[in-house]
N, C-alpha and C positions, 0 to 999 in steps of 0.2 A: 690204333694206326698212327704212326708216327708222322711227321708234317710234311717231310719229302713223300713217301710214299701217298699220303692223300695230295698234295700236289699234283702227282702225278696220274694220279687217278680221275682226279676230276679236269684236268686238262686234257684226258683223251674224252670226257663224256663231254667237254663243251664243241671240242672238235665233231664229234658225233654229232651231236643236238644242231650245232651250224650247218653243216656238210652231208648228215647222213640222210633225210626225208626232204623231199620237196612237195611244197604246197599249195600246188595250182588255186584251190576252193581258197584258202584264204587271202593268196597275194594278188591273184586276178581277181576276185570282186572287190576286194578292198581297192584295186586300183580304177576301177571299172566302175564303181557304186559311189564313192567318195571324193576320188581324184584326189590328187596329191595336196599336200598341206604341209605347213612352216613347224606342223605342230605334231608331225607325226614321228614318233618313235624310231629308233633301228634297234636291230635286236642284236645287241653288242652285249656277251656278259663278261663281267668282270675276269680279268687274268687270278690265277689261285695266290702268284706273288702280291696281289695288294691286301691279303688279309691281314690285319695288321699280329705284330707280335704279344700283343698285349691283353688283360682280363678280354676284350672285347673279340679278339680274335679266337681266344677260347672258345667263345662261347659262339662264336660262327661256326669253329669244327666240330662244338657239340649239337649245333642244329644239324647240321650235313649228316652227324650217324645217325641221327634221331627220324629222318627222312628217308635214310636209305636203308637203316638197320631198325624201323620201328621196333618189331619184336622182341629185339633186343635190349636197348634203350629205351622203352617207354613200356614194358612190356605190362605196367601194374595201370593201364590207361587204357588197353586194345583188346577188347572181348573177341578177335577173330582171327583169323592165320595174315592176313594183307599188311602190307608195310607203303606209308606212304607215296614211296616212287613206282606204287605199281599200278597209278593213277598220272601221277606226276613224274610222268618218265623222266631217267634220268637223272636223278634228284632235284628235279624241277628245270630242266635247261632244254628240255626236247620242246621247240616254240610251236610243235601240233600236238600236246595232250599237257595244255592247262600248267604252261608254263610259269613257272615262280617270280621270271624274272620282271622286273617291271610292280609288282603286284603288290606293294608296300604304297607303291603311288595314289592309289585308286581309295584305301581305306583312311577314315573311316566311309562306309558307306550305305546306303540303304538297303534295302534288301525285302524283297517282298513275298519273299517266303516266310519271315518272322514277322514282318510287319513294321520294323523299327530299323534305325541305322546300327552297323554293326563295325566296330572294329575290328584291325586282321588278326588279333589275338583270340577274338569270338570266333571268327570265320575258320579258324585253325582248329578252335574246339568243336565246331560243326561238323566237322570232316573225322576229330576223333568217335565222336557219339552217333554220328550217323555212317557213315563210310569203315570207319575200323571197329561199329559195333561194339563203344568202348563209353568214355564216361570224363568229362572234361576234366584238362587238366587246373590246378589250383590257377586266381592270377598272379599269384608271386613266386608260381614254377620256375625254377631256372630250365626247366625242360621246354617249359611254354616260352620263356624269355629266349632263349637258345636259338628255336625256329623263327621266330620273332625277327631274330639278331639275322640270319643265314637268311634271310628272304630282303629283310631289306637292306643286307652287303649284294644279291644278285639285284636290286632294285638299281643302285648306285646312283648308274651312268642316264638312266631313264628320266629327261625332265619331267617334273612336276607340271599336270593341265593337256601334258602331252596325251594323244593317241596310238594306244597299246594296240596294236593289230593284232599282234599274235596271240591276243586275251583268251584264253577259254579253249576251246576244240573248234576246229574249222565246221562248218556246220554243212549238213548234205541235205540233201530232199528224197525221197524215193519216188518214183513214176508209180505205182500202186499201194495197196495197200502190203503190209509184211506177212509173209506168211510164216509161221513159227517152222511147219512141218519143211519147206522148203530149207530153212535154215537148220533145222537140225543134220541133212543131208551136207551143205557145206561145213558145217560144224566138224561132222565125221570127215569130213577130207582135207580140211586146211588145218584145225584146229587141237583135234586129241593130242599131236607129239605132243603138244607141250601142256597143254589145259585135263589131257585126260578123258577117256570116254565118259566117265561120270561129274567129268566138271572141276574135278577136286585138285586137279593140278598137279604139280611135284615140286622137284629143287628147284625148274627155270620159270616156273609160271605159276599165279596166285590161283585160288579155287574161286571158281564164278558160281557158284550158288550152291546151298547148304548153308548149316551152322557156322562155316569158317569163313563168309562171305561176306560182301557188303550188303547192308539192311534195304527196302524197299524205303527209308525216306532218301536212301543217297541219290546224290544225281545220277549215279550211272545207274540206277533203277530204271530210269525213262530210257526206253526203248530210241527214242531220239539223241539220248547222248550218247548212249553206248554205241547207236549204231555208226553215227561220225567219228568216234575213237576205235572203234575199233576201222572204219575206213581207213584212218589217218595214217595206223599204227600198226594192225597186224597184217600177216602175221608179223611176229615181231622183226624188225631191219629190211621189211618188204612191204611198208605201208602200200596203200593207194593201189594194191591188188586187187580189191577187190571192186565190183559196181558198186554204185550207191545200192542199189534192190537188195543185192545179196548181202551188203553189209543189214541192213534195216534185218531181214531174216532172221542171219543170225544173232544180233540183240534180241531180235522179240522171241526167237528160243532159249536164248542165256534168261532172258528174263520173264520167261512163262513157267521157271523154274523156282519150287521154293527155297524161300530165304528168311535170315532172320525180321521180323518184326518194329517196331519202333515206337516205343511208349507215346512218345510225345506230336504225335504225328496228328495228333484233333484240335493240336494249336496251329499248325501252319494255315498258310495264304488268311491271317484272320481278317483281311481288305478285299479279299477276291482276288482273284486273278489264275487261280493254279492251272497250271500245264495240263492242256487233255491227256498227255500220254502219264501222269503219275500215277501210279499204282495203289492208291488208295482215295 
């Protein structure tokens, strides 16, 4: 892709990511729970003109395909059909699903799922081996340095100490417990155009469970994340459709569904602490 056309491309997904979803769950508790502060973030990302023209700039456009063409570009890294942005909408600019931007600030960090602190170049390979069912990349990847490079060119504008609001998925509650059987019923009615009655998806949507899925150590394994993202986000350009209930639902039938495996999975939380809704 040549440098005007990706300009142009990712000037209409920032537009999108600003414009397209609004997110009551995060900017009402956030204003309501916190109250405002000298140190809180806005969610400004960078214009596609300030990439510079040089090795460095490269290697920002090589993280953006790498992100948004995983399959392509990383393809000897990704044991499953999923490409980064289909977690990290938008190539990471959508500030309701686990936005990029900002996210160079926060690392290095600790992390108590491993136990120890983790830099974003770890946290990147985390997301290869557990989420794309794949297997980390070298550290002297230029593939690895690439997204490295592209995450903290959307970082830029975010001071450093600052508070990220839009960190992570807006989070929901459900009023009961989930019922998987309830959600397979919305599932059939909001969700096959695009995911498929069996899950497996097509050209506009990644496959939610099977071989070509993300692994049961991923976060979107937890019935609790996936249900907030998909609140947030589907169907897809019509977030915030659905109840908090019926979104829990349908996760807990995406994810009562099998999936790949994850070797390493006898070493997480090794301090305590794991999430009652993880899957293993």
């Amino acid at each position: 892709m040549d440098r005007l056309t990706w300009s142009l491309v990712l000037t209409v997904t920032l537009l999108n990511g600003c414009m397209g979803s609004q997110s009551p769950s995060l900017h009402e508790a956030s204003s309501t729970n916190q109250g405002s502060s000298a140190f809180d973030a806005i969610f400004s990302p960078p214009s596609p003109e300030t990439i510079p023209g040089d090795q460095r700039g490269e290697q920002i456009r090589l993280g953006y395909q790498i992100v948004v063409r995983t399959q392509e570009y990383a393809k000897a890294y990704v044991g499953n059909a999923l490409n980064c942005t289909n977690c990290h909408l938008d190539a990471g600019l959508d500030p309701n699903a686990a936005s990029f931007v900002g996210l160079s600030r926060v690392y290095p960090e600790y992390r108590d799922r491993v136990g120890h602190a983790v830099s974003l170049a770890d946290r990147i390979n985390e997301c290869f081996e557990r989420n794309l069912n794949g297997k980390a990349l070298p550290p002297d990847s230029s593939k690895l340095q690439a997204v490295v490079s592209y995450i903290e060119w959307l970082s830029q504008d975010v001071p450093t100490g600052s508070r990220i609001e839009w960190r992570g998925i807006p989070k929901i509650h459900p009023s009961r417990q989930p019922d998987p059987g309830s959600g397979k019923k919305v599932f059939t009615a909001r969700c096959v155009f695009c995911h498929a009655a069996d899950g497996q998806g097509g050209l506009i949507a990644p496959p939610l469970w099977g071989p070509r899925s993300y692994t049961i150590a991923s976060g979107m394994a937890r019935v609790s994340v996936a249900a907030s993202f998909i609140k947030a986000n589907m169907p897809r350009t019509r977030g915030w459709a659905l109840s908090d209930d019926d979104a829990y639902d349908v996760a807990a039938y995406i994810n009562s569904q099998p999936r790949p495996d994850f070797s390493g999975k006898a070493k997480d939380w090794p301090r305590g602490g794991k999430p009652p809704d993880v899957p293993y």
